[in-house]
PyMOL CGO cylinders between C-alpha atoms (Angstrom):
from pymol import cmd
from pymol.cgo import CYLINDER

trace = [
    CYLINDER, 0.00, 0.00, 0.00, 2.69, 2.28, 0.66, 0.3, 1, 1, 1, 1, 1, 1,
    CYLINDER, 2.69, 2.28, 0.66, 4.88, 1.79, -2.19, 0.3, 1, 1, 1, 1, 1, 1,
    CYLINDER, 4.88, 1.79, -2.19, 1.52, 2.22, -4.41, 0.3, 1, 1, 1, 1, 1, 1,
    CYLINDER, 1.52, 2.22, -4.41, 0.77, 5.66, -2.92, 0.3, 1, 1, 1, 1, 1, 1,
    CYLINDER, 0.77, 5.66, -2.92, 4.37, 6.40, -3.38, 0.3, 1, 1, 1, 1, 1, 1,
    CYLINDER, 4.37, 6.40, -3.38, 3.75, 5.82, -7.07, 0.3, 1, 1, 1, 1, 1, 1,
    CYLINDER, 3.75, 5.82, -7.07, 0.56, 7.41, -7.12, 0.3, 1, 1, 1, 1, 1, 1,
    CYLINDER, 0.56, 7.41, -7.12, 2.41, 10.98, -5.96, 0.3, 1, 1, 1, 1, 1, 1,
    CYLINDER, 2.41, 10.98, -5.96, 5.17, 10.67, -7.70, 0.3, 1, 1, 1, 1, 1, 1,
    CYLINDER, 5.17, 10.67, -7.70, 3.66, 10.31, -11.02, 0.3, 1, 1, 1, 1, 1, 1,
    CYLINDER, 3.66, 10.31, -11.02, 0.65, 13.10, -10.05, 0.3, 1, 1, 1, 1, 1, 1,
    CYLINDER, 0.65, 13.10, -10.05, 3.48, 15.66, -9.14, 0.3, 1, 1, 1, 1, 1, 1,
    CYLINDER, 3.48, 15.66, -9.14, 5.04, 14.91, -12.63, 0.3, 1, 1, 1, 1, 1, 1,
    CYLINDER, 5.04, 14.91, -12.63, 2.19, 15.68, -14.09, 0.3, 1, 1, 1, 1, 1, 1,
    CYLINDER, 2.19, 15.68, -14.09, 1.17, 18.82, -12.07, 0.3, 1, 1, 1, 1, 1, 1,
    CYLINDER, 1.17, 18.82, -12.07, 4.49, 20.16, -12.88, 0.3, 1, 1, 1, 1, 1, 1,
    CYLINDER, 4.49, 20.16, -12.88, 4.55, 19.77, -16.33, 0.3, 1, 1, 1, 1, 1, 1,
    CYLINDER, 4.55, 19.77, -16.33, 1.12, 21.38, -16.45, 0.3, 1, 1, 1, 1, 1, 1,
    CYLINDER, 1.12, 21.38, -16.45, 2.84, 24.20, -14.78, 0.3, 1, 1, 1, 1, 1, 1,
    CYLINDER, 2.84, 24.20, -14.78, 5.23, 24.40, -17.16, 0.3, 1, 1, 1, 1, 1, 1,
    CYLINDER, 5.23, 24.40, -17.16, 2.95, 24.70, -20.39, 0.3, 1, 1, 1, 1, 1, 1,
    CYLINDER, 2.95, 24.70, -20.39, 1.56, 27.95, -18.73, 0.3, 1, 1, 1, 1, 1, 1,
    CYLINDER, 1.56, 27.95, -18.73, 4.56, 29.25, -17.14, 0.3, 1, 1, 1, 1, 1, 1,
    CYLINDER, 4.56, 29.25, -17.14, 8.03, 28.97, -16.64, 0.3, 1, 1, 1, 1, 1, 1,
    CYLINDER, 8.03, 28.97, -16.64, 8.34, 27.03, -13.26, 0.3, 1, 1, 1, 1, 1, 1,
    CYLINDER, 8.34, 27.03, -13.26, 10.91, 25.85, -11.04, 0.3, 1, 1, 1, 1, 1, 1,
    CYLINDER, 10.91, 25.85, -11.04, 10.90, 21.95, -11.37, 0.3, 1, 1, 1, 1, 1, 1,
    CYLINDER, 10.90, 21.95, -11.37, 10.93, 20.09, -8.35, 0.3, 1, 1, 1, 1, 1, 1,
    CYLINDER, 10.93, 20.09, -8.35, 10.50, 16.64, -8.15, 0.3, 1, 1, 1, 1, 1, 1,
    CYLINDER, 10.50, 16.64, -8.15, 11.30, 14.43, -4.41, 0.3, 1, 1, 1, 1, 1, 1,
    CYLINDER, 11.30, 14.43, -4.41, 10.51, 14.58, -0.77, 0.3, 1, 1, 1, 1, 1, 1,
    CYLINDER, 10.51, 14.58, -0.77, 10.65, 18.68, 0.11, 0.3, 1, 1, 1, 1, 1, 1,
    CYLINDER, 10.65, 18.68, 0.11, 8.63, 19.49, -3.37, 0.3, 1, 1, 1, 1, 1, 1,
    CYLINDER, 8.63, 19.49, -3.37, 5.98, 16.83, -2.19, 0.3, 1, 1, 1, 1, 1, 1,
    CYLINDER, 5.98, 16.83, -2.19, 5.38, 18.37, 1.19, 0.3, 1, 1, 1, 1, 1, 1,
    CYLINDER, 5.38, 18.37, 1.19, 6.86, 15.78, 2.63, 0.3, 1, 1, 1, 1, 1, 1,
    CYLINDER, 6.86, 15.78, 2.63, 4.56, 13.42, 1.54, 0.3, 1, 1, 1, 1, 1, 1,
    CYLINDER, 4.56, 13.42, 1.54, 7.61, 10.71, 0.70, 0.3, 1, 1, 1, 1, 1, 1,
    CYLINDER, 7.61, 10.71, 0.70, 9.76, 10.68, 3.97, 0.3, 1, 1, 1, 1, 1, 1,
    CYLINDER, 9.76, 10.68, 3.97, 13.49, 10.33, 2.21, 0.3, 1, 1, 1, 1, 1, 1,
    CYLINDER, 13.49, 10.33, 2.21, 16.08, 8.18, 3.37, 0.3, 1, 1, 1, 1, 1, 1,
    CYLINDER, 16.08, 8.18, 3.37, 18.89, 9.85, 2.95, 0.3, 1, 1, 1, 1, 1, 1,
    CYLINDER, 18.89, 9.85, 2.95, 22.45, 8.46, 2.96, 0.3, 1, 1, 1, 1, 1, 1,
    CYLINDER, 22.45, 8.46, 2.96, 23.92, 11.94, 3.47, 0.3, 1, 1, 1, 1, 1, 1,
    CYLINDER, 23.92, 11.94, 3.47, 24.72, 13.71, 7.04, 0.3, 1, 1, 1, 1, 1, 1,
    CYLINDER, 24.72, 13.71, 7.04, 21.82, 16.33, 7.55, 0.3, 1, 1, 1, 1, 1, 1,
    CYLINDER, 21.82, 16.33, 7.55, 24.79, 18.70, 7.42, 0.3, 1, 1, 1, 1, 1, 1,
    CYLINDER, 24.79, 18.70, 7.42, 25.42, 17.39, 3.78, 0.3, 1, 1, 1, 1, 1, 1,
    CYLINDER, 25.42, 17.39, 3.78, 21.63, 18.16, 2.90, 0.3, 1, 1, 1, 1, 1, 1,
    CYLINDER, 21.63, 18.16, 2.90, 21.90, 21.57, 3.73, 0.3, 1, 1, 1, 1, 1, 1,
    CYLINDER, 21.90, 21.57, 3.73, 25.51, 22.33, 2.25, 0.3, 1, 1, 1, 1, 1, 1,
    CYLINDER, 25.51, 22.33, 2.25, 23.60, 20.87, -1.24, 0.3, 1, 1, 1, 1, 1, 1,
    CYLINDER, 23.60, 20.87, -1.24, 20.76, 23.00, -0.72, 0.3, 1, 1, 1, 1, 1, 1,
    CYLINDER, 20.76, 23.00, -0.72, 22.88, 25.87, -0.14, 0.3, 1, 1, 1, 1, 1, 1,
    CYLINDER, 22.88, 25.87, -0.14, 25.76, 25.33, -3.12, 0.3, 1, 1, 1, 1, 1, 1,
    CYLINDER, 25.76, 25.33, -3.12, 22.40, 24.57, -5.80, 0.3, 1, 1, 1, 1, 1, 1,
    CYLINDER, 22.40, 24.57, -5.80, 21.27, 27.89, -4.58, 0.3, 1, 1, 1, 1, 1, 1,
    CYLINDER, 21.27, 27.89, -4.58, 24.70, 29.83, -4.58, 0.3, 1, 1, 1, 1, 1, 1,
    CYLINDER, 24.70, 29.83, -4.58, 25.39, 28.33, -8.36, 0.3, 1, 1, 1, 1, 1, 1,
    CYLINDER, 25.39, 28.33, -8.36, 22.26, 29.08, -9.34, 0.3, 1, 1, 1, 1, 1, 1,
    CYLINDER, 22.26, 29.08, -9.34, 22.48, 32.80, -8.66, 0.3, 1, 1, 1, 1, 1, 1,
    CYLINDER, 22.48, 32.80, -8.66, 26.01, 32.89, -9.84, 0.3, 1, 1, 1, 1, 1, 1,
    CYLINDER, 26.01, 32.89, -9.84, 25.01, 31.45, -13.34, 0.3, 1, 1, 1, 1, 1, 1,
    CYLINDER, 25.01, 31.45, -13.34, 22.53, 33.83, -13.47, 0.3, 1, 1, 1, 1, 1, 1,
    CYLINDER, 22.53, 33.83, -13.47, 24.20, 37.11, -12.88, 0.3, 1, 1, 1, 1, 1, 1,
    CYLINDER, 24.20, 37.11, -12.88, 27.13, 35.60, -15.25, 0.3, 1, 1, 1, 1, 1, 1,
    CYLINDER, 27.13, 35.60, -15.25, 25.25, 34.11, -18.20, 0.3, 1, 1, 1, 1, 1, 1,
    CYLINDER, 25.25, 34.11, -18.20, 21.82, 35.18, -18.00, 0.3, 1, 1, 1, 1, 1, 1,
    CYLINDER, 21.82, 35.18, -18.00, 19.51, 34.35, -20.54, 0.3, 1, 1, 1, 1, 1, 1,
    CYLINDER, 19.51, 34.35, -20.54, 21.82, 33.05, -22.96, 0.3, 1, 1, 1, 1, 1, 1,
    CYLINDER, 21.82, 33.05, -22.96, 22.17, 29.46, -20.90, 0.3, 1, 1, 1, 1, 1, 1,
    CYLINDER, 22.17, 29.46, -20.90, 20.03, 26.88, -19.90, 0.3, 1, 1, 1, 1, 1, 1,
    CYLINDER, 20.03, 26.88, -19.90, 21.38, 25.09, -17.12, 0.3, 1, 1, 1, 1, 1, 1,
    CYLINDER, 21.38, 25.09, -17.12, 20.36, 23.13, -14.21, 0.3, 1, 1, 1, 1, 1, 1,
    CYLINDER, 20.36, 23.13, -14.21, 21.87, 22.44, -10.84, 0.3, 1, 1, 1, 1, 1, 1,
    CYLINDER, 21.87, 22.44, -10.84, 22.21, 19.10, -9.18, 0.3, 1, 1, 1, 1, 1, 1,
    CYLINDER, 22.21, 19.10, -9.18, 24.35, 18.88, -5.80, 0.3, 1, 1, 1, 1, 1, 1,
    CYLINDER, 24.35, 18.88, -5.80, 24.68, 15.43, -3.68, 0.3, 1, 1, 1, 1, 1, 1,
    CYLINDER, 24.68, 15.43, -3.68, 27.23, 15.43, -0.98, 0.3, 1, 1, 1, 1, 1, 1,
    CYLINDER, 27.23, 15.43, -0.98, 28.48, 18.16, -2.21, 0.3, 1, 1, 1, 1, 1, 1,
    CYLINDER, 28.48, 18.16, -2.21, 29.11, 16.71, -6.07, 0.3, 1, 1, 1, 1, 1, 1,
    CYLINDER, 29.11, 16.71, -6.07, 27.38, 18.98, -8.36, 0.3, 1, 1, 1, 1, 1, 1,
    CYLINDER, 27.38, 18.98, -8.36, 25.80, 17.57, -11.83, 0.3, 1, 1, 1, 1, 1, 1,
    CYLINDER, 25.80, 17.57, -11.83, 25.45, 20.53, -14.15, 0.3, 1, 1, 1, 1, 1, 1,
    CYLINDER, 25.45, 20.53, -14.15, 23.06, 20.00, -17.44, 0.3, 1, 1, 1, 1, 1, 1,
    CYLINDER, 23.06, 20.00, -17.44, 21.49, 21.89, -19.98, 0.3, 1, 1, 1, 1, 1, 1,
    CYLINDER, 21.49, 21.89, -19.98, 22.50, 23.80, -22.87, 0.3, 1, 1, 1, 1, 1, 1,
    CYLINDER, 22.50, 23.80, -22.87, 25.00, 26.76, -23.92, 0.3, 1, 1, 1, 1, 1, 1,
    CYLINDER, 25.00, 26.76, -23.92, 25.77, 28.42, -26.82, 0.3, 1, 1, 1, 1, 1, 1,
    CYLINDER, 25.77, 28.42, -26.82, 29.19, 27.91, -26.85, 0.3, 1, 1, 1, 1, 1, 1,
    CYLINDER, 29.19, 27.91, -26.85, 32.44, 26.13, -25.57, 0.3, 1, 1, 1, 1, 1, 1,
    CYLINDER, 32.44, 26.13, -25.57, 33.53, 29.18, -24.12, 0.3, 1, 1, 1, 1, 1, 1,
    CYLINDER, 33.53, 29.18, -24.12, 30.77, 29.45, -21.91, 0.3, 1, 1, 1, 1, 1, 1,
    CYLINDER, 30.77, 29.45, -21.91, 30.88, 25.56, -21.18, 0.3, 1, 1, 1, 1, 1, 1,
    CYLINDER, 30.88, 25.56, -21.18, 34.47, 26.08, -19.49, 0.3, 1, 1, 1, 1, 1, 1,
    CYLINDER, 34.47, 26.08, -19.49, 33.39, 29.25, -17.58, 0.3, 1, 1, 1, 1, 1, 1,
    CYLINDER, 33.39, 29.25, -17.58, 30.16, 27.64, -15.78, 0.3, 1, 1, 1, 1, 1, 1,
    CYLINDER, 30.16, 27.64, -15.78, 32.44, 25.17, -14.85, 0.3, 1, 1, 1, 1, 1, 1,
    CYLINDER, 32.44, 25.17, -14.85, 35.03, 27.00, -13.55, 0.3, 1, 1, 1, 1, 1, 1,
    CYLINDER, 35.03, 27.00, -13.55, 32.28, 29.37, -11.85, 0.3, 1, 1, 1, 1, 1, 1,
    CYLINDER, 32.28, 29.37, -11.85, 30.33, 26.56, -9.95, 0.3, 1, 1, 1, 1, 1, 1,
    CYLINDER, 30.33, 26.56, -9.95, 34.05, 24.76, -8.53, 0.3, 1, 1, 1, 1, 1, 1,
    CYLINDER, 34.05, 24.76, -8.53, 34.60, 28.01, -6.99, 0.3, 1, 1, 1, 1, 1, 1,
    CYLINDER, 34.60, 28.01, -6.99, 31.46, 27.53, -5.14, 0.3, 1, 1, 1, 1, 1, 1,
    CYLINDER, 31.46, 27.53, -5.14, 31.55, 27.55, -1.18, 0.3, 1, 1, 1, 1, 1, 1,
    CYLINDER, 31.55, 27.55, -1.18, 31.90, 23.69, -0.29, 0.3, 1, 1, 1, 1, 1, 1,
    CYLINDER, 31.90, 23.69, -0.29, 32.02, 22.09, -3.76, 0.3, 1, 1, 1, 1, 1, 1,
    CYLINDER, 32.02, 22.09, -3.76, 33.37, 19.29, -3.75, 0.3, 1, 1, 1, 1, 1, 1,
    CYLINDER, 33.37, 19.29, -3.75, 33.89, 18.04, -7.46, 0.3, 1, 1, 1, 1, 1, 1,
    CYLINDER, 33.89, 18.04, -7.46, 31.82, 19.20, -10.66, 0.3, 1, 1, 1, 1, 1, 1,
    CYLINDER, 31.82, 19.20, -10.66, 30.43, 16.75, -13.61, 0.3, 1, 1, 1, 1, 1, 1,
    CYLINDER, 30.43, 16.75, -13.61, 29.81, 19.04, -16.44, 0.3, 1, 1, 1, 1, 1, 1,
    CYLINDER, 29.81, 19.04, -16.44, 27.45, 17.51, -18.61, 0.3, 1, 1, 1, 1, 1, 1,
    CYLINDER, 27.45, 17.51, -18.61, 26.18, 20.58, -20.36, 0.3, 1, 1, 1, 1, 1, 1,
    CYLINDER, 26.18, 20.58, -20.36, 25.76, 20.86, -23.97, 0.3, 1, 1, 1, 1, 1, 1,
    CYLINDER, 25.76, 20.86, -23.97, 27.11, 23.36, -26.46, 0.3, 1, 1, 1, 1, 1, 1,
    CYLINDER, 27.11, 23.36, -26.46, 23.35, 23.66, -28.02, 0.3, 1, 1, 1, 1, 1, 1,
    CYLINDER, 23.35, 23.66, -28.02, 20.74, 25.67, -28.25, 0.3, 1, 1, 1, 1, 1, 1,
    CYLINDER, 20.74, 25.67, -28.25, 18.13, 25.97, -25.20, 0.3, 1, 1, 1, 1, 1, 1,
    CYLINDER, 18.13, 25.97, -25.20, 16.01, 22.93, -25.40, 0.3, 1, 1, 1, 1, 1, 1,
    CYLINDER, 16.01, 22.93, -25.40, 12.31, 23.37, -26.25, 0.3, 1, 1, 1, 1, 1, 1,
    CYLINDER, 12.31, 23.37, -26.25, 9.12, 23.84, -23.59, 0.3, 1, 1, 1, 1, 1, 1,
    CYLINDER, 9.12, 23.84, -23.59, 8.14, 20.27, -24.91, 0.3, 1, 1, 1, 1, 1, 1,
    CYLINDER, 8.14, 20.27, -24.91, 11.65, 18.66, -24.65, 0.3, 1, 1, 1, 1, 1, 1,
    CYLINDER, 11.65, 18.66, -24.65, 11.76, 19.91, -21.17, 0.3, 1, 1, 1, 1, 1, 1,
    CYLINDER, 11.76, 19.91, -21.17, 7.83, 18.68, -20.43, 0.3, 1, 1, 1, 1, 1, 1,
    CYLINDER, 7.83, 18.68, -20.43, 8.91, 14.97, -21.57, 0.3, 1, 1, 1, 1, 1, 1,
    CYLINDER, 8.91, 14.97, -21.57, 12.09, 15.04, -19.24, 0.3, 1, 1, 1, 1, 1, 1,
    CYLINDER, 12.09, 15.04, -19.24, 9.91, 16.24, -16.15, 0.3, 1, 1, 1, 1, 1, 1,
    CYLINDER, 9.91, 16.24, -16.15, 7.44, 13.04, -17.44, 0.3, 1, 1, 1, 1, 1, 1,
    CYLINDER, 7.44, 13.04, -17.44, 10.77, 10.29, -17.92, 0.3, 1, 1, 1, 1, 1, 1,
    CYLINDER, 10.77, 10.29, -17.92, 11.78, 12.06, -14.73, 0.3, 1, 1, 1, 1, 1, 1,
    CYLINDER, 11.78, 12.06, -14.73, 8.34, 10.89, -12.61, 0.3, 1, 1, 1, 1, 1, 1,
    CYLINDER, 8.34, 10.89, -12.61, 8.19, 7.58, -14.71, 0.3, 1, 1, 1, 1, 1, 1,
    CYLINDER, 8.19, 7.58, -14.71, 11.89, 6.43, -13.60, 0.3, 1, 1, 1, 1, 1, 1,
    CYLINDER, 11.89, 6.43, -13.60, 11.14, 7.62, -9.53, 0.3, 1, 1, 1, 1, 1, 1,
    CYLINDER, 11.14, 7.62, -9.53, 7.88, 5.99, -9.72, 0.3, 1, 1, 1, 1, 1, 1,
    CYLINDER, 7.88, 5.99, -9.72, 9.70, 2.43, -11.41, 0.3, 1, 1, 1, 1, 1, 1,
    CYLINDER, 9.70, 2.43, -11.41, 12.54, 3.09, -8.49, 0.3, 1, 1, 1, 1, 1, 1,
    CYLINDER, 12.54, 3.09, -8.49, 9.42, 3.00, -5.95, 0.3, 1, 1, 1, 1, 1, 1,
    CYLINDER, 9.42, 3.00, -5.95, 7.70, -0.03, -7.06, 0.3, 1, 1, 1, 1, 1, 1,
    CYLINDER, 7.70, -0.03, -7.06, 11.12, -2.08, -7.07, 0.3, 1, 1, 1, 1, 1, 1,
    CYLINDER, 11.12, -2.08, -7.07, 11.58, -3.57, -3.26, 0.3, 1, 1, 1, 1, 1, 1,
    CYLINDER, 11.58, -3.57, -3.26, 15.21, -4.00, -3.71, 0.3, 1, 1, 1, 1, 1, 1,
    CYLINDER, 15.21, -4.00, -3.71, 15.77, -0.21, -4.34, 0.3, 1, 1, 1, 1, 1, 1,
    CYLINDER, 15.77, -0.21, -4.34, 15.86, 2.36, -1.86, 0.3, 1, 1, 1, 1, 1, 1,
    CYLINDER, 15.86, 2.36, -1.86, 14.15, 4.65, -4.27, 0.3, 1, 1, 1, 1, 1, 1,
    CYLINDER, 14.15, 4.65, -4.27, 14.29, 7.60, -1.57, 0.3, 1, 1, 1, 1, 1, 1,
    CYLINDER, 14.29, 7.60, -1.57, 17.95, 7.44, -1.73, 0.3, 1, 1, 1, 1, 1, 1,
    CYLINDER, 17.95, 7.44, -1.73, 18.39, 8.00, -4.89, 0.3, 1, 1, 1, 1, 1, 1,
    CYLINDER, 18.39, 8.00, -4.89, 18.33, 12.16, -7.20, 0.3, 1, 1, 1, 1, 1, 1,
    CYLINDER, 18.33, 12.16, -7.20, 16.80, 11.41, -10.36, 0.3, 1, 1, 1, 1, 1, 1,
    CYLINDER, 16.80, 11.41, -10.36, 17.52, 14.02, -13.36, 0.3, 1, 1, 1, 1, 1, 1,
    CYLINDER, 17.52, 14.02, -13.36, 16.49, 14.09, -17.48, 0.3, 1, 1, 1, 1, 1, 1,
    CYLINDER, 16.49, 14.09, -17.48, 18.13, 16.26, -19.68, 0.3, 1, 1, 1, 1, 1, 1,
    CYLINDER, 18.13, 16.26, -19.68, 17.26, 15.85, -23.61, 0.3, 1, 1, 1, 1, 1, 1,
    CYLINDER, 17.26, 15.85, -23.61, 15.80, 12.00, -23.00, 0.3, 1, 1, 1, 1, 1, 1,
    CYLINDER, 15.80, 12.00, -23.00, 19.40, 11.26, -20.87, 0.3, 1, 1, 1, 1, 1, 1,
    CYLINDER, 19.40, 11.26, -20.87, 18.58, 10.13, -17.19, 0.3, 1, 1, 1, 1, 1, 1,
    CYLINDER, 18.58, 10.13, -17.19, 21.37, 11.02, -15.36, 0.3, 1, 1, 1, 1, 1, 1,
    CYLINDER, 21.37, 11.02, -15.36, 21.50, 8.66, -11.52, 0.3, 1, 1, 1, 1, 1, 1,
    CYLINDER, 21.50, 8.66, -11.52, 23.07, 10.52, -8.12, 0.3, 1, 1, 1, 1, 1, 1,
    CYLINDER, 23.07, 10.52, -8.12, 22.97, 8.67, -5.01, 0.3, 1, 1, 1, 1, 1, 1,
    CYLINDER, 22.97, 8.67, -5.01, 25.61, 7.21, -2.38, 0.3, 1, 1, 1, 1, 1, 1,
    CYLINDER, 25.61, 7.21, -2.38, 25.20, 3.24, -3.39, 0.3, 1, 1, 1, 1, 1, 1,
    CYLINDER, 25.20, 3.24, -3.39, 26.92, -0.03, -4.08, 0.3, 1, 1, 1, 1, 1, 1,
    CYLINDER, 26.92, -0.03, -4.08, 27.39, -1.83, -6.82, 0.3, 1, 1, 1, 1, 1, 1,
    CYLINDER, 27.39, -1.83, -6.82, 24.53, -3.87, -6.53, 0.3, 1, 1, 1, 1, 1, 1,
    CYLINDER, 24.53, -3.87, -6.53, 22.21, -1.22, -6.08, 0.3, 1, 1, 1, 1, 1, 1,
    CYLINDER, 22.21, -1.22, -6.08, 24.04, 0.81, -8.58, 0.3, 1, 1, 1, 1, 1, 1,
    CYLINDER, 24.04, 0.81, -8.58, 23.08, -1.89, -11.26, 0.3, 1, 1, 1, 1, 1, 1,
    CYLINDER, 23.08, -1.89, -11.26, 19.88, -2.29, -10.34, 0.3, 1, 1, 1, 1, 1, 1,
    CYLINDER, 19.88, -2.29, -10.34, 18.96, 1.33, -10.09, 0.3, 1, 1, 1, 1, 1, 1,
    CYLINDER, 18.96, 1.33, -10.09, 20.55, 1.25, -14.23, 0.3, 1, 1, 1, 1, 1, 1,
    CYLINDER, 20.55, 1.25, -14.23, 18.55, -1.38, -15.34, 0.3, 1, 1, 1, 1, 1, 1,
    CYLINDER, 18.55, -1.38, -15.34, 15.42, -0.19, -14.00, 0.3, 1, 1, 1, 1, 1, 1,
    CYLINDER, 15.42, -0.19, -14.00, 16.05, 3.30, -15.64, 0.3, 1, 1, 1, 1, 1, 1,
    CYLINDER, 16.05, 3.30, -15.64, 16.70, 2.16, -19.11, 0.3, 1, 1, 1, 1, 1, 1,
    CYLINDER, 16.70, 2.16, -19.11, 13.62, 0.00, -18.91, 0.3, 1, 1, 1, 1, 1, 1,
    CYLINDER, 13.62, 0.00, -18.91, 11.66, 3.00, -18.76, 0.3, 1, 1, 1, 1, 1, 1,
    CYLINDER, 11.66, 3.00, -18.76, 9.71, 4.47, -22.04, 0.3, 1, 1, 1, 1, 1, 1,
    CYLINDER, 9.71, 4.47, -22.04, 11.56, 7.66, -23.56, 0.3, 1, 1, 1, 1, 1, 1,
    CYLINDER, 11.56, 7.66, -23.56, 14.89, 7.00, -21.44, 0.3, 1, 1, 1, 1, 1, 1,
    CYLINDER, 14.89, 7.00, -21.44, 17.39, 7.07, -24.45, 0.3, 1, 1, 1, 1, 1, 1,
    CYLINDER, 17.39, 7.07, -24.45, 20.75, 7.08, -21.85, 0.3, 1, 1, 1, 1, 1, 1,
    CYLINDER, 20.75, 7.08, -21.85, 21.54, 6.72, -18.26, 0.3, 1, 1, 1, 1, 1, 1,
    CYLINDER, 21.54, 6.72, -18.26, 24.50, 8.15, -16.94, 0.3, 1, 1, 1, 1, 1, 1,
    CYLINDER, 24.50, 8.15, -16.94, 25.60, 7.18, -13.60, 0.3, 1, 1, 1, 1, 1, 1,
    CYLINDER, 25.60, 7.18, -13.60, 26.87, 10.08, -11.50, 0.3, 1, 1, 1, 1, 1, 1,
    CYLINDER, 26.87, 10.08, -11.50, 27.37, 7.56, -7.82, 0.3, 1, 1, 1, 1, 1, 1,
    CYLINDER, 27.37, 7.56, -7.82, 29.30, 7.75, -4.77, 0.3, 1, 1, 1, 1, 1, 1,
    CYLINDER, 29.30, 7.75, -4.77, 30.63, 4.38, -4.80, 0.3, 1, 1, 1, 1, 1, 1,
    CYLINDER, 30.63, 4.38, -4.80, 29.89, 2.02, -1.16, 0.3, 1, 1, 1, 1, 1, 1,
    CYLINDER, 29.89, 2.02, -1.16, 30.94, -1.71, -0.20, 0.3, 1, 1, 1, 1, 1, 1,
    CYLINDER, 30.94, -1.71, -0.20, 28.15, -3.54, 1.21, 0.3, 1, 1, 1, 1, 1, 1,
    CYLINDER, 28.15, -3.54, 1.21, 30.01, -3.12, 4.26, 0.3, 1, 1, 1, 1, 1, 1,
    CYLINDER, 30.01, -3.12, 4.26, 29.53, 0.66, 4.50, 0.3, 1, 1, 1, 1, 1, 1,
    CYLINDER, 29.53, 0.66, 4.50, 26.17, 0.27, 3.49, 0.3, 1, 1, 1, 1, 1, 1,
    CYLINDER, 26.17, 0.27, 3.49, 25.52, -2.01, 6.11, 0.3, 1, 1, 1, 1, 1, 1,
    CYLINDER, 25.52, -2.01, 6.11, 26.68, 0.51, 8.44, 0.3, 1, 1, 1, 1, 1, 1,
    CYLINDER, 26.68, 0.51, 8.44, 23.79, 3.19, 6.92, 0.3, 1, 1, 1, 1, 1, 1,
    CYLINDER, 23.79, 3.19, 6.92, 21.75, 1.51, 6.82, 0.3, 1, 1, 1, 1, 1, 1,
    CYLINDER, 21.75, 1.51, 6.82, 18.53, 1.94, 9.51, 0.3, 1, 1, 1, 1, 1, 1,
    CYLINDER, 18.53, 1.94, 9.51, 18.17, -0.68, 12.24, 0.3, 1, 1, 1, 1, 1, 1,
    CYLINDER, 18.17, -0.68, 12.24, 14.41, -1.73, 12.47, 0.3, 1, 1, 1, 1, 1, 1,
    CYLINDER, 14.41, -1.73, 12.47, 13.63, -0.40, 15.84, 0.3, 1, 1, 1, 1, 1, 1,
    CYLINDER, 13.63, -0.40, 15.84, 12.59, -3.56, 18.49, 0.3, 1, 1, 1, 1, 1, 1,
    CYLINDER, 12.59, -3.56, 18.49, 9.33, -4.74, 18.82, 0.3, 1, 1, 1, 1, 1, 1,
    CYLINDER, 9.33, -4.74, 18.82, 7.58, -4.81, 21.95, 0.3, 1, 1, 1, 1, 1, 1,
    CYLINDER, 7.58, -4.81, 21.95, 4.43, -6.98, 23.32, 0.3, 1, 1, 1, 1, 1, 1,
    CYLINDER, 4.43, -6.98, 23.32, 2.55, -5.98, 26.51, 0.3, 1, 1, 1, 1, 1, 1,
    CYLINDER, 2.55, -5.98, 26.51, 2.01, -8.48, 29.08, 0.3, 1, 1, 1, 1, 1, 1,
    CYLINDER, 2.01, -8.48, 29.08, -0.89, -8.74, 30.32, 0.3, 1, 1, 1, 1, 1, 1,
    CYLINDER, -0.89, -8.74, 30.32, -1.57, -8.72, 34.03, 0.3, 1, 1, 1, 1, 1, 1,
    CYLINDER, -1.57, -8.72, 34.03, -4.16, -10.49, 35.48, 0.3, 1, 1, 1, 1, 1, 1,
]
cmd.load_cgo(trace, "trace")
């Protein structure tokens, strides 16, 4: 029941964003905080980790901004403090300078520049990512073997890019599942790498369970 409600939101917040998107131009959110909290994450990272991401997607963002303006088209990604840039610029120039602008970012860690020299992608490219986007979360969900929660899913031009601290088992899995998805046309893997052993240790103990006695 709850992995079908999980599905169920994922796939209606897809689709409320994207109409958003057809009448405006809209932040797009997809996860746990856009959701009101409706899908409680769990997340690999320290809390401390959450907020530095929260804080260097916000600080890049700006910085883009005031640097580019309108003449690029690129989204931020940060997890544990490895930022995924995407999107589309005019030119190589300007490929090499958003790079070099988002490593100078308060605690950035490492930067995986996967932004295009093209021209900005179309409303309706950009409607069908935020779709492949809900259809691969909602796929993670309904696995049981995949910590879905755990796992930053983004779509660029059909390309599903993966971010997440996993091993290589769950790393495979998460793959497989993406590229069975409709539309996907590449997944790129963008993973902080764990042995089992680590992700042993992070993973959640099932808290004890107690019976009452009764008393007579």
């Amino acid at each position: 029941m709850k992995v079908t409600m999980q599905r169920f939101l994922l796939t209606a917040t897809a689709v409320v964003v994207l109409g958003s998107s057809l009448s405006a131009c809209v932040p797009l959110m997809l996860g746990g905080a856009a959701m009101g909290g409706a899908i409680v994450a769990t997340d690999r990272r320290t809390s401390g980790a959450q907020l530095e991401d929260e804080g260097i997607e916000l600080r890049a963002n700006n910085r883009i901004s005031q640097t580019l303006g309108d003449r690029a088209h690129v989204n931020v990604t940060s997890y544990n403090r490895q930022v995924l840039l995407t999107g589309e610029v005019p030119n190589a120039a300007d490929q090499q300078k958003l790079q070099d602008l988002v490593l100078k970012v308060e605690n950035v860690r490492s930067v995986v520049n996967e932004v295009a020299v093209l021209g900005a992608s179309s409303l309706s490219q950009r409607s069908s990512d935020t779709l492949i986007t809900g259809k691969v979360k909602a796929t993670l969900v309904d696995a049981r073997d995949v910590q879905a929660n755990t796992l930053k899913v983004v779509t660029e031009r059909g390309t599903v890019y993966l971010m997440g601290r996993v091993s290589q088992r769950e790393a495979n899995r998460a793959t497989d599942l993406a590229r069975s998805v409709s539309g996907v046309q590449k997944v790129v893997r963008v993973f902080e790498m764990l042995t089992e052993e680590e992700l042993q240790a992070l993973t959640p103990k099932p808290a004890p369970v107690t019976t009452a006695t009764p008393v007579n």
